[in-house]
NUGU-954689 format. One record per atom (N, C-alpha, C): residue in three letters; x, y, z. Coordinates in steps of 0.05 Angstrom, whole numbers, padded with zeros to 5 digits, always signed. Last residue first. Layout:
N
alaXYZ;...
This chain:
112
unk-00117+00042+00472;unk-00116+00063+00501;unk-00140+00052+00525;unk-00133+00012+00435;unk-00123+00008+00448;unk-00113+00015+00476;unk-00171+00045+00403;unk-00184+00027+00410;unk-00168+00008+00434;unk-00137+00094+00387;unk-00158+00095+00402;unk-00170+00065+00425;unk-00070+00087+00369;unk-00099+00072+00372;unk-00115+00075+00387;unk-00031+00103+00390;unk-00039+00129+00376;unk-00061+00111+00366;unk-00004+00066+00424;unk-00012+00091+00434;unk-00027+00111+00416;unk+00003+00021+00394;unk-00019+00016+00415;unk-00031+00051+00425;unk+00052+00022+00358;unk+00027+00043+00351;unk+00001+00041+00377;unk+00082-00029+00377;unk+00082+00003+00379;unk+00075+00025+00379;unk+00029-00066+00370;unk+00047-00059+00405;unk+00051-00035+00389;unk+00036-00070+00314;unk+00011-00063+00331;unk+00016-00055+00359;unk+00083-00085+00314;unk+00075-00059+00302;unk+00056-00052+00309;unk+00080-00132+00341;unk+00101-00118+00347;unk+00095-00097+00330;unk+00048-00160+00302;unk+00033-00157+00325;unk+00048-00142+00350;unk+00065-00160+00251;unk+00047-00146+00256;unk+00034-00137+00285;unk+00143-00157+00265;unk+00125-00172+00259;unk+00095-00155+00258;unk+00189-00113+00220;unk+00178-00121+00252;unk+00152-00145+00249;unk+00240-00083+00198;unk+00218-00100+00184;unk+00212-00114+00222;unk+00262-00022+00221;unk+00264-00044+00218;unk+00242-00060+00208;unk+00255+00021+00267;unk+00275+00021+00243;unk+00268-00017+00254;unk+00214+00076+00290;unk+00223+00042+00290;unk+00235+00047+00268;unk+00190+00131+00327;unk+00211+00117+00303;unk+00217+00098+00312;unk+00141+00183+00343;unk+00150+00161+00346;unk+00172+00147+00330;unk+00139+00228+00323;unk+00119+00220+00357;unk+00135+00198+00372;unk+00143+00293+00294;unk+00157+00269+00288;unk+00147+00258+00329;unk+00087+00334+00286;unk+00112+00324+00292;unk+00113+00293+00296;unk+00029+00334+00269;unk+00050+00345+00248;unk+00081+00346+00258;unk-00004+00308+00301;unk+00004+00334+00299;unk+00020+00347+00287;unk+00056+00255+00295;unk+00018+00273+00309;unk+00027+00283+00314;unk+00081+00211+00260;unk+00077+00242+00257;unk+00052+00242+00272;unk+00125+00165+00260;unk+00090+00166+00269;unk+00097+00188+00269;unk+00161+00126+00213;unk+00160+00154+00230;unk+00127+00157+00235;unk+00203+00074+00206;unk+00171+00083+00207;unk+00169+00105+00226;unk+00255+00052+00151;unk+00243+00062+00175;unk+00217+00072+00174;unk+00273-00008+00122;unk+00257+00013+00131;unk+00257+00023+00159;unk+00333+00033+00126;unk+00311+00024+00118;unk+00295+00000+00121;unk+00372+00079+00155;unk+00364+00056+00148;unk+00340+00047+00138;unk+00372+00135+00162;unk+00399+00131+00157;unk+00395+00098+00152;unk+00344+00202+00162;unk+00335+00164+00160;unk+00359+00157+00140;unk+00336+00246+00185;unk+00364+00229+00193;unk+00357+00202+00185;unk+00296+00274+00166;unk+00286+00269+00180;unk+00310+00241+00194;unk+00323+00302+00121;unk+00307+00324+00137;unk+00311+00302+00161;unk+00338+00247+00095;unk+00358+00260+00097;unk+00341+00291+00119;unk+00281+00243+00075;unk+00290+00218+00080;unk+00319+00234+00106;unk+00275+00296+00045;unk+00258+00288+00058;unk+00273+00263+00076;unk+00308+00280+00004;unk+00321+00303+00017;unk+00294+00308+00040;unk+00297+00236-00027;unk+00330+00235-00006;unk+00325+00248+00012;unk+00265+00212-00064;unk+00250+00236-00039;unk+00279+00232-00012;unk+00277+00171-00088;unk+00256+00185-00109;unk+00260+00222-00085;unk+00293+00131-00049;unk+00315+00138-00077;unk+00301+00166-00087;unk+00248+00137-00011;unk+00277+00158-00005;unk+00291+00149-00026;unk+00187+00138-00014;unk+00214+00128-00029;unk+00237+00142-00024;unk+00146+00137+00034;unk+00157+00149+00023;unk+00175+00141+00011;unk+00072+00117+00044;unk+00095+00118+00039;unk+00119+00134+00027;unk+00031+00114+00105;unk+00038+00130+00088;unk+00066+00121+00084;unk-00034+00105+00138;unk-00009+00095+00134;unk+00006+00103+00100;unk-00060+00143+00199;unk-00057+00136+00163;unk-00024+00121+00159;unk-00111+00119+00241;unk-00083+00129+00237;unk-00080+00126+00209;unk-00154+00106+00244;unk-00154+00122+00274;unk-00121+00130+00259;unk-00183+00093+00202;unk-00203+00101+00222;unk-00181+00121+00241;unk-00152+00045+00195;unk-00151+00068+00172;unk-00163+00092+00188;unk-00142-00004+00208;unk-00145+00012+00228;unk-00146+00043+00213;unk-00146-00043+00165;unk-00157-00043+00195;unk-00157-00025+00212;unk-00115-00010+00135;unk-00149-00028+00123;unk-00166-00028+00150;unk-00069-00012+00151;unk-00084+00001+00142;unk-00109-00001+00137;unk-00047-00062+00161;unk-00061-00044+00189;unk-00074-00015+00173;unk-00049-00085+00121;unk-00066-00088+00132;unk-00071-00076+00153;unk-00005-00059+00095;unk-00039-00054+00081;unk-00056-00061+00102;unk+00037-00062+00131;unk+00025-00032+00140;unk+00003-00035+00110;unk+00041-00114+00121;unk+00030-00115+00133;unk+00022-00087+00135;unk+00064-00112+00061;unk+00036-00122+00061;unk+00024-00119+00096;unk+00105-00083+00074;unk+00101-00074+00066;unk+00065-00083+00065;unk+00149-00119+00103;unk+00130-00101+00120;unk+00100-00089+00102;unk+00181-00139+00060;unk+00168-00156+00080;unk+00152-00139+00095;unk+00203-00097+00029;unk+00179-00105+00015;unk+00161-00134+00040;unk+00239-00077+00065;unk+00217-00060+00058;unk+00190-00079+00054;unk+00278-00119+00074;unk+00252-00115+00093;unk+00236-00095+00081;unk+00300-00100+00018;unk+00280-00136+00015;unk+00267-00125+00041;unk+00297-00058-00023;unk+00308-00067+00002;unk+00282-00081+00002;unk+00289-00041-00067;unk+00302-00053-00084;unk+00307-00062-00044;unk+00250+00017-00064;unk+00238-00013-00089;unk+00271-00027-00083;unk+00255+00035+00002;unk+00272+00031-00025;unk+00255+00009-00040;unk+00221+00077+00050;unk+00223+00052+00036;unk+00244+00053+00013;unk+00193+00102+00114;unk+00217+00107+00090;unk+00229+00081+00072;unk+00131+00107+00120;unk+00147+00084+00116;unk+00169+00089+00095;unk+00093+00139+00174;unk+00101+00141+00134;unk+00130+00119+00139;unk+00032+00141+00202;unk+00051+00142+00195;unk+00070+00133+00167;unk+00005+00200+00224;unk+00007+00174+00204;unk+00030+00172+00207;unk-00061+00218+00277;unk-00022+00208+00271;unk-00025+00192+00239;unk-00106+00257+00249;unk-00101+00234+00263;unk-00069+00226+00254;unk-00110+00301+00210;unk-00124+00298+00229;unk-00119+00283+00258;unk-00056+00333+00161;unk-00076+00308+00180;unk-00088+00310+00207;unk-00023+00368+00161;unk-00057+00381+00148;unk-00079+00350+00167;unk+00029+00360+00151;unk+00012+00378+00174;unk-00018+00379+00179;unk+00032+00310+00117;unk+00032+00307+00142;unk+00028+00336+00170;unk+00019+00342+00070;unk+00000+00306+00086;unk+00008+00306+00107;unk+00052+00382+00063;unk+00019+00384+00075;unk+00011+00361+00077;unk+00106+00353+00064;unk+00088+00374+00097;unk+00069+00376+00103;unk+00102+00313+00015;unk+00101+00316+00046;unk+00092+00333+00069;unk+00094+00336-00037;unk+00070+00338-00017;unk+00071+00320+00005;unk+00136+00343-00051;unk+00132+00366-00052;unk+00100+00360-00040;unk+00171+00286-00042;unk+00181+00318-00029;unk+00156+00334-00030;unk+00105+00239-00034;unk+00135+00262-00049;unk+00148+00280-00040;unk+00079+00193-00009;unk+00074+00217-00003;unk+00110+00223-00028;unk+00008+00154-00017;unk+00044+00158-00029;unk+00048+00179-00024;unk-00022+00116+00035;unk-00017+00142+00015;unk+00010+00145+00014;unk-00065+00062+00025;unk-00038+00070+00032;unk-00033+00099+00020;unk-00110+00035+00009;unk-00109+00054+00042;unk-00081+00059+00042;unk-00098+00014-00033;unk-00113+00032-00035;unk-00113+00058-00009;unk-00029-00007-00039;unk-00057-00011-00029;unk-00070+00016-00028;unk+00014-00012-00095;unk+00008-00003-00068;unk-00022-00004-00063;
């Protein structure tokens, strides 16, 4: 996983995602679902690129069900935008970068 990516676990979900500053979002993932691993190089790069205004954060739902299961993630991947420590936004699905960039347009500064 990329440096700008943060791994999140049951037991330090809430506080990564209450305690943040700016929306993140977290990527309900499986090691073994193929769109996971197709998205996966692009939320490095919007990470990298846009690290500044949003966090990009992963979660393993084999490893973290009951987190995965809190939040009804019933496919994979899914992408939950947390601001403010609530649930903002949800895509389900491997998307292109410039169709993830559209969705997040709102919690990008540079886009508003």
């Amino acid at each position: 996983m990329g440096a700008n990516i943060v791994t999140l676990t049951s037991s330090t979900f809430d506080e990564t995602v209450n305690a943040s500053t700016k929306p993140i979002l977290v990527d309900f993932w499986a090691e073994w679902c193929g769109p996971c691993k197709t998205i996966a190089p692009i939320l490095e790069q919007i990470a990298s690129e846009n690290g500044d205004d949003i966090t990009i954060a992963k979660l393993n739902v084999d490893d973290h069900g009951d987190i995965a299961g809190r939040f009804s993630v019933m496919s994979i991947p899914t992408m939950i935008v947390f601001d403010k420590g609530e649930p903002a936004k949800r895509m389900v699905g491997a998307v292109p970068k410039s169709r993830l960039l559209e969705e997040l347009s709102e919690f990008l500064p540079s886009s508003r």
